[in-house]
mmCIF file of the N, C-alpha and C atoms, coordinates in Angstrom:
data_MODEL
# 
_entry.id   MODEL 
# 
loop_
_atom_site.group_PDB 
_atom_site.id 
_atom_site.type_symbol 
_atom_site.label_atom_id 
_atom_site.label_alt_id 
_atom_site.label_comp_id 
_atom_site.label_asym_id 
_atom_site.label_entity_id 
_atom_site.label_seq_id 
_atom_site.pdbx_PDB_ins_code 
_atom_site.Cartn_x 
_atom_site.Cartn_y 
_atom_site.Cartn_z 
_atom_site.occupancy 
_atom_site.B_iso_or_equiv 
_atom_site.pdbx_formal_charge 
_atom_site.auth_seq_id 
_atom_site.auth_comp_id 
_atom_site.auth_asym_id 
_atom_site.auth_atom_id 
_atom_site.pdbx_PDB_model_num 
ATOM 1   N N  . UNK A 1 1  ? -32.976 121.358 -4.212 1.00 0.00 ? 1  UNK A N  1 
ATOM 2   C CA . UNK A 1 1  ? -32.446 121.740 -2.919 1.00 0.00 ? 1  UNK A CA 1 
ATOM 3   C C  . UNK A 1 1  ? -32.110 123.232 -2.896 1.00 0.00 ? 1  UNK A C  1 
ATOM 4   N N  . UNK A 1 2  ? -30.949 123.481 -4.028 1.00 0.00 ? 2  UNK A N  1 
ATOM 5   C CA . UNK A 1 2  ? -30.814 125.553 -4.141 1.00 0.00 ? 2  UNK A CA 1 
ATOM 6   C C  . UNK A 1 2  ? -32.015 126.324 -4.165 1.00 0.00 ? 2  UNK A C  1 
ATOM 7   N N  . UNK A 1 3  ? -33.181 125.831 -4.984 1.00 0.00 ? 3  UNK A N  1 
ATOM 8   C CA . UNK A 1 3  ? -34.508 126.332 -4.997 1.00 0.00 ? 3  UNK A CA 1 
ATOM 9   C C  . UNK A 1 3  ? -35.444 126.614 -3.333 1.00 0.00 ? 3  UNK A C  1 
ATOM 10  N N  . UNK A 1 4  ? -34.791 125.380 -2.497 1.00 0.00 ? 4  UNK A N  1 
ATOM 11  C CA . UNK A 1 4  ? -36.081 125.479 -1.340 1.00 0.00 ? 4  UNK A CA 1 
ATOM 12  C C  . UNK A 1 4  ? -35.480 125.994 -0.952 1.00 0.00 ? 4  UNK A C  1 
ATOM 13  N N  . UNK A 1 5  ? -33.767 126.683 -0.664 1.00 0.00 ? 5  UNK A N  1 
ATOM 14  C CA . UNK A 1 5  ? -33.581 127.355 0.175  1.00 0.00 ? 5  UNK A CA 1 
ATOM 15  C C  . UNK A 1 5  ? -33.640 128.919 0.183  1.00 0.00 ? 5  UNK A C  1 
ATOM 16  N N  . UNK A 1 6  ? -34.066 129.441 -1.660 1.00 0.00 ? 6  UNK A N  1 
ATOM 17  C CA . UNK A 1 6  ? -34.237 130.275 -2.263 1.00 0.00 ? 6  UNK A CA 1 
ATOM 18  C C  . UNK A 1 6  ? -35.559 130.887 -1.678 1.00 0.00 ? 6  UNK A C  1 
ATOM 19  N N  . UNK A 1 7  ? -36.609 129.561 -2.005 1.00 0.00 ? 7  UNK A N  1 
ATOM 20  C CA . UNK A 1 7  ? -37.776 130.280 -1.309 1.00 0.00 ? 7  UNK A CA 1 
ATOM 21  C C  . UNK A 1 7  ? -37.936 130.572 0.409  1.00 0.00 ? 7  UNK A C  1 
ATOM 22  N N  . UNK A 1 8  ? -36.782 129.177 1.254  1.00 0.00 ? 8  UNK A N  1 
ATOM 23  C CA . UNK A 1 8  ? -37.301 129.981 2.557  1.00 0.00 ? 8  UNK A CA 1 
ATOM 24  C C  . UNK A 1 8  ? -36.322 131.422 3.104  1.00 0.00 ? 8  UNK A C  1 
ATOM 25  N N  . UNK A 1 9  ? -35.380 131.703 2.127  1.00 0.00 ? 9  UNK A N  1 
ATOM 26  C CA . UNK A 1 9  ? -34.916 132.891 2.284  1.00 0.00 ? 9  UNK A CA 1 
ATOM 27  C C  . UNK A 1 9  ? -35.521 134.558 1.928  1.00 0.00 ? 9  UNK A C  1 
ATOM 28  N N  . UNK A 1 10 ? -36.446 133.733 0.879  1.00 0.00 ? 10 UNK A N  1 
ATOM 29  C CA . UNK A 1 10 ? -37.065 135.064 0.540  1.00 0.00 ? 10 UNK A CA 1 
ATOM 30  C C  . UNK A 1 10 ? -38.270 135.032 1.798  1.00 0.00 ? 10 UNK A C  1 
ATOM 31  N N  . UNK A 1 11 ? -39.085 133.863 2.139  1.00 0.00 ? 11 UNK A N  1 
ATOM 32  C CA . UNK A 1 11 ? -40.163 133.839 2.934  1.00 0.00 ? 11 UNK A CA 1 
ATOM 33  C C  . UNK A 1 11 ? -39.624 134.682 4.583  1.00 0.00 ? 11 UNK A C  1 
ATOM 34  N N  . UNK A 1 12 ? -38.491 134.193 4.722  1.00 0.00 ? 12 UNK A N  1 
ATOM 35  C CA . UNK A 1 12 ? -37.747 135.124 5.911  1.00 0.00 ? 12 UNK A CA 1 
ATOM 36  C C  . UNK A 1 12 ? -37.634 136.549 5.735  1.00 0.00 ? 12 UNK A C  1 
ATOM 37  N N  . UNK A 1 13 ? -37.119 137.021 4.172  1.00 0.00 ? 13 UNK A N  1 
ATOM 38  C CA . UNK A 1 13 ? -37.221 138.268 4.280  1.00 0.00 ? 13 UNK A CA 1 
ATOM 39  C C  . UNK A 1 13 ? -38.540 139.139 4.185  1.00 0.00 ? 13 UNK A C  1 
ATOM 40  N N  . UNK A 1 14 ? -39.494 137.973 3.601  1.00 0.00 ? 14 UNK A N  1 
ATOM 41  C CA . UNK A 1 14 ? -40.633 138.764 3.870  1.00 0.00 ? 14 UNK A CA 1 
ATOM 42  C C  . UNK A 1 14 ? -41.549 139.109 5.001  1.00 0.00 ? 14 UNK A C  1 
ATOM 43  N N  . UNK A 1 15 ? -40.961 137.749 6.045  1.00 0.00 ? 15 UNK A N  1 
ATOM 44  C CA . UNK A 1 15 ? -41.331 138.157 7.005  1.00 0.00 ? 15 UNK A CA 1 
ATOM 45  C C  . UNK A 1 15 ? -41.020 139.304 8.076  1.00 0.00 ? 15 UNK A C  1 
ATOM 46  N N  . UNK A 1 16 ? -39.669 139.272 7.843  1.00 0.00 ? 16 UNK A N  1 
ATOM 47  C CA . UNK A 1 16 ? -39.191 140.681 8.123  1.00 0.00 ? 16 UNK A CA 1 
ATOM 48  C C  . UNK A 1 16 ? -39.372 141.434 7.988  1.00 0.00 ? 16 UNK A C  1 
ATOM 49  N N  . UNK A 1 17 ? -39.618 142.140 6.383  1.00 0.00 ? 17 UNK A N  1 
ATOM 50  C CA . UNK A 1 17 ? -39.918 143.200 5.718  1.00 0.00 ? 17 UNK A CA 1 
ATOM 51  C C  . UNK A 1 17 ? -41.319 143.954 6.524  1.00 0.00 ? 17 UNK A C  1 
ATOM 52  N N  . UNK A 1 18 ? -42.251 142.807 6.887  1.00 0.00 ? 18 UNK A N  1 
ATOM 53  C CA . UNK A 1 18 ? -43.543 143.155 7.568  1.00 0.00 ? 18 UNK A CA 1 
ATOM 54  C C  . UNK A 1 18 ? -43.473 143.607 9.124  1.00 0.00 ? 18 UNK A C  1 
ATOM 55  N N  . UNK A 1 19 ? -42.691 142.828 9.607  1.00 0.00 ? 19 UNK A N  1 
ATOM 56  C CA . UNK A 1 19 ? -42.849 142.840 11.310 1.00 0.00 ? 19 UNK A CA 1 
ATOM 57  C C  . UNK A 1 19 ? -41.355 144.376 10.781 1.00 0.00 ? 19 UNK A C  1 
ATOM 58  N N  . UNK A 1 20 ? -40.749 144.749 10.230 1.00 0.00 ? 20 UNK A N  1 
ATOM 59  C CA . UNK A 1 20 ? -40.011 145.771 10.476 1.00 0.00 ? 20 UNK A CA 1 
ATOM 60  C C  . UNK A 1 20 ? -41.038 147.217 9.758  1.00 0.00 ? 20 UNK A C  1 
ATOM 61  N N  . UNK A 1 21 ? -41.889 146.959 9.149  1.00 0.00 ? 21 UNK A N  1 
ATOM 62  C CA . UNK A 1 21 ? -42.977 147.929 8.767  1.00 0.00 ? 21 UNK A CA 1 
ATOM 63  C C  . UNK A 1 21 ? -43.714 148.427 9.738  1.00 0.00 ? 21 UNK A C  1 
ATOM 64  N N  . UNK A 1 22 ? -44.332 147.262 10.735 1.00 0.00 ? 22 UNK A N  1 
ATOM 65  C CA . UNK A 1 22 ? -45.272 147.579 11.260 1.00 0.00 ? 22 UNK A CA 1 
ATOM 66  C C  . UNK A 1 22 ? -44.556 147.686 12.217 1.00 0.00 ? 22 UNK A C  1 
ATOM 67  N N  . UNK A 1 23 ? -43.367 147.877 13.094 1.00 0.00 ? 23 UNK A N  1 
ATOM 68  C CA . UNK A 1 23 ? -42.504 148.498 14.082 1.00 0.00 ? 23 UNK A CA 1 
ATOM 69  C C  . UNK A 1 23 ? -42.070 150.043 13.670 1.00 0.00 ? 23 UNK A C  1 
ATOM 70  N N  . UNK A 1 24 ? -41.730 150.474 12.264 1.00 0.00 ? 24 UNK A N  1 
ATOM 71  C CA . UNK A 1 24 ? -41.794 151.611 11.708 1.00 0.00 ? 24 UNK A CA 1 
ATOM 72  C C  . UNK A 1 24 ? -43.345 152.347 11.916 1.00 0.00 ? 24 UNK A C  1 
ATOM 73  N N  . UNK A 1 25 ? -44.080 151.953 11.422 1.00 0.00 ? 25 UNK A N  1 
ATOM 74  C CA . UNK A 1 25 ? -45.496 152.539 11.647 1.00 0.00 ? 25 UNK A CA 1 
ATOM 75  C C  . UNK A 1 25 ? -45.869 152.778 13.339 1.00 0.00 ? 25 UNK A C  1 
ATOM 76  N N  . UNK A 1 26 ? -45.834 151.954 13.650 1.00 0.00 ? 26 UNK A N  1 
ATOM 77  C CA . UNK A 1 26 ? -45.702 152.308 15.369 1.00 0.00 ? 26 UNK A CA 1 
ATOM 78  C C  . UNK A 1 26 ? -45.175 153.588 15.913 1.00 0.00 ? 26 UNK A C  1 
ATOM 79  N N  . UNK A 1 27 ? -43.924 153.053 15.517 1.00 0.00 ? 27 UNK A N  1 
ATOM 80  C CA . UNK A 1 27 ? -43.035 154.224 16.226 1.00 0.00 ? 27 UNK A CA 1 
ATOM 81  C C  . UNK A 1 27 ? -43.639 155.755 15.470 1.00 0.00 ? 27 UNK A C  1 
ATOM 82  N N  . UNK A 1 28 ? -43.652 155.611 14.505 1.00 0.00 ? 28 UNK A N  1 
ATOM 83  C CA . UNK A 1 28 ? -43.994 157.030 13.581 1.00 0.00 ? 28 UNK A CA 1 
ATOM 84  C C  . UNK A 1 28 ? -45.407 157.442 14.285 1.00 0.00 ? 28 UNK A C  1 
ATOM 85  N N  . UNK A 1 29 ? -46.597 156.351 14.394 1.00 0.00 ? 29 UNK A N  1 
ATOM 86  C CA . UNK A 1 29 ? -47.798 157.102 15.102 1.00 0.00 ? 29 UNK A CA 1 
ATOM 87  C C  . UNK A 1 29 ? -47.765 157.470 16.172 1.00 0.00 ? 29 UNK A C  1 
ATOM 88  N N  . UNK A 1 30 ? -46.539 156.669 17.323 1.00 0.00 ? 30 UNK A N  1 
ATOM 89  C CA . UNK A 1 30 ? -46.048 157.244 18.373 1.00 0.00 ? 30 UNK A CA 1 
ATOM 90  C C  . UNK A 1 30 ? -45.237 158.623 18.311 1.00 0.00 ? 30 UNK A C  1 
ATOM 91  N N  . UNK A 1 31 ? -44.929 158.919 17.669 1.00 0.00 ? 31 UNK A N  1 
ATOM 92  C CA . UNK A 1 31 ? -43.744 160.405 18.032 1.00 0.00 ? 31 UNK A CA 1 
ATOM 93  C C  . UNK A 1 31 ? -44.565 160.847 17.117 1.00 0.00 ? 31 UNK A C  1 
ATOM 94  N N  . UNK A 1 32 ? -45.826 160.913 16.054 1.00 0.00 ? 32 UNK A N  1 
ATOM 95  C CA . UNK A 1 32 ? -46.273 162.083 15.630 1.00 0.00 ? 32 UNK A CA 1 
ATOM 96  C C  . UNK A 1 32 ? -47.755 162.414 16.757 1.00 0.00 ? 32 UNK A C  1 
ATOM 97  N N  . UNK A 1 33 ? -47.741 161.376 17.942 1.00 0.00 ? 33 UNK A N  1 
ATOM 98  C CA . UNK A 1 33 ? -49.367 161.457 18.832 1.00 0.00 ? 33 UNK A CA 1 
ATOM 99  C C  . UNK A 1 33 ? -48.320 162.530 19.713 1.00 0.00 ? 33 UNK A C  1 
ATOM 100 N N  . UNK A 1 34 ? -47.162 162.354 20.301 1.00 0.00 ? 34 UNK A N  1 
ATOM 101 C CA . UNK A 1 34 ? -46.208 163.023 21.084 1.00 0.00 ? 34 UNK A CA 1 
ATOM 102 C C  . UNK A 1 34 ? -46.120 164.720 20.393 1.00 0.00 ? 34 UNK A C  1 
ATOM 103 N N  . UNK A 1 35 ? -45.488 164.391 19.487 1.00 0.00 ? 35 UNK A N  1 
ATOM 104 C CA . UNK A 1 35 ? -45.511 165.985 18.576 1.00 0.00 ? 35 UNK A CA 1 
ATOM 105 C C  . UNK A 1 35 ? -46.710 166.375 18.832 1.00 0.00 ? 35 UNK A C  1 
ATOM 106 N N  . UNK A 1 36 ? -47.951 166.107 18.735 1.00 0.00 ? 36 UNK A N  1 
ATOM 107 C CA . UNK A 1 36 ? -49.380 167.346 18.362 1.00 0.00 ? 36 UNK A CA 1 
ATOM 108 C C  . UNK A 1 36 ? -49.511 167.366 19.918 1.00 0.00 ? 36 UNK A C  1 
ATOM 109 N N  . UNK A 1 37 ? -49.322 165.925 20.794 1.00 0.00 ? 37 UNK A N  1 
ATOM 110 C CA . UNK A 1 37 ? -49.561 166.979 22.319 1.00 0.00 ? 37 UNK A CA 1 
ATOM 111 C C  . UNK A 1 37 ? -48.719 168.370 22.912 1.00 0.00 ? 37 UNK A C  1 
ATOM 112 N N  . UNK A 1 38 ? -47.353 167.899 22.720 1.00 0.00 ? 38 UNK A N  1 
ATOM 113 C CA . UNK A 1 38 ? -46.246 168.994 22.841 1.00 0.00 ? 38 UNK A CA 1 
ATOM 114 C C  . UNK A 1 38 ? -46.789 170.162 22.491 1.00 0.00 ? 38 UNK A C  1 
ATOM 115 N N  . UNK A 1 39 ? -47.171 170.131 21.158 1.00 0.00 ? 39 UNK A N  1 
ATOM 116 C CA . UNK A 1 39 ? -47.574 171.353 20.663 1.00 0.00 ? 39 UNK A CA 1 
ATOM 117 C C  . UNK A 1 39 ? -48.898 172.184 21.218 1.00 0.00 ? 39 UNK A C  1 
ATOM 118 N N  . UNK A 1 40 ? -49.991 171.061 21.336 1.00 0.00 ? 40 UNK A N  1 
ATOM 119 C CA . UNK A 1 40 ? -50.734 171.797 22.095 1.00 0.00 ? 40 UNK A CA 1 
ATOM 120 C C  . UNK A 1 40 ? -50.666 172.030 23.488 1.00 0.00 ? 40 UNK A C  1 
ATOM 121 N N  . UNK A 1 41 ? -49.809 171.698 23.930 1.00 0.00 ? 41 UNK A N  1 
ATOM 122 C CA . UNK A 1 41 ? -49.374 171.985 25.703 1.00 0.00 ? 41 UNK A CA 1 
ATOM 123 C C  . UNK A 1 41 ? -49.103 173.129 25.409 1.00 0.00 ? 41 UNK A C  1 
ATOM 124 N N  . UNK A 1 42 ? -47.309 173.419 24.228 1.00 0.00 ? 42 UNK A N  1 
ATOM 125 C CA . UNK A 1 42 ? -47.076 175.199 24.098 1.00 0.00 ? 42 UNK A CA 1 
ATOM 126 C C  . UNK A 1 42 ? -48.131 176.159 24.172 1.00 0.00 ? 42 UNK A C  1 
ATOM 127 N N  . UNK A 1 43 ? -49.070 175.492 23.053 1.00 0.00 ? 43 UNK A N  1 
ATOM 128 C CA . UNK A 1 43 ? -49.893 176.538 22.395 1.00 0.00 ? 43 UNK A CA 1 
ATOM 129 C C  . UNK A 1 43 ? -51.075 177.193 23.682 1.00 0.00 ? 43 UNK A C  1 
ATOM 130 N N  . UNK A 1 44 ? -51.130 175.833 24.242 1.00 0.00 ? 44 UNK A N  1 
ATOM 131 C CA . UNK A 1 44 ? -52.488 176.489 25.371 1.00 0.00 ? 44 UNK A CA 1 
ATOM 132 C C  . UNK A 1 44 ? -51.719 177.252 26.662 1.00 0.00 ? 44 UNK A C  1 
ATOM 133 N N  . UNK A 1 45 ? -50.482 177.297 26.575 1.00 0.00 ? 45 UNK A N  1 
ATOM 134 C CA . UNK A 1 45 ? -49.310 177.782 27.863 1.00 0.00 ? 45 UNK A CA 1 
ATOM 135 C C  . UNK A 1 45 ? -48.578 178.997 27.334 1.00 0.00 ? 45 UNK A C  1 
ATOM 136 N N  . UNK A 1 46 ? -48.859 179.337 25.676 1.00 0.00 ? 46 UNK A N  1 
ATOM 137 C CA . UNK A 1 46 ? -48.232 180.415 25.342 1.00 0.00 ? 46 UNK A CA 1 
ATOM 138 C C  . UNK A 1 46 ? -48.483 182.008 26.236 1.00 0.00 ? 46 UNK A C  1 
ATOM 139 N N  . UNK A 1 47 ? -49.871 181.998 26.475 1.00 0.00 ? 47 UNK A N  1 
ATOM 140 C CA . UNK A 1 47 ? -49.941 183.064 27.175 1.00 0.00 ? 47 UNK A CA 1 
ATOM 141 C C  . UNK A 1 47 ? -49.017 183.302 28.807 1.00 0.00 ? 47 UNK A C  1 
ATOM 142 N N  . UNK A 1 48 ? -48.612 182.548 29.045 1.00 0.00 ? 48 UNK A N  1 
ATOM 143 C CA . UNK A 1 48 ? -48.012 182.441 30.664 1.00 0.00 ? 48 UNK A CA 1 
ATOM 144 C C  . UNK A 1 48 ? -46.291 182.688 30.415 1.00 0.00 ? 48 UNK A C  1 
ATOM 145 N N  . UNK A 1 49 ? -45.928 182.551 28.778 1.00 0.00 ? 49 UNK A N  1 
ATOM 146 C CA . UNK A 1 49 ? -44.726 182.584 28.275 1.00 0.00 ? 49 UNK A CA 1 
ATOM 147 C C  . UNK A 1 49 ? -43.982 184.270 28.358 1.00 0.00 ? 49 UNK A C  1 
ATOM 148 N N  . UNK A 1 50 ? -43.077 184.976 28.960 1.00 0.00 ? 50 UNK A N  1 
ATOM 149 C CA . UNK A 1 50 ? -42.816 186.334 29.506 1.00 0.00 ? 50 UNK A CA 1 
ATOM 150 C C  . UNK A 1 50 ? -41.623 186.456 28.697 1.00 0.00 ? 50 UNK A C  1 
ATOM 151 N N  . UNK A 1 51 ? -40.839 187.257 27.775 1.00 0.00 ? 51 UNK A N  1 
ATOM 152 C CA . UNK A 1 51 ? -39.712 187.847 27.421 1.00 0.00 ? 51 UNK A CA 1 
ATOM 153 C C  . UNK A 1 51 ? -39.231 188.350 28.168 1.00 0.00 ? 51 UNK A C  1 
# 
């Protein structure tokens, strides 16, 4: 009985471990696709930029 609940605790955390990876990976390919547009918006608008 201590054993099955051993394994469906670990099987929970592994399921977690995955669906919280691939919510990390998301978000990270999201705000680094955001970062390189930003940047190239500056970069192609730098000339219009006045001190």
């Amino acid at each position: 009985m201590n054993m099955e609940r051993i394994y469906k605790t670990m099987r929970n955390v592994g399921a977690g471990s995955i669906a919280m990876g691939i919510v990390i990976a998301t978000v990270g390919l999201t705000v680094g696709t955001v970062s390189i547009i930003t940047g190239a918006i500056l970069l192609k608008r730098k000339s219009e930029i006045e001190f």
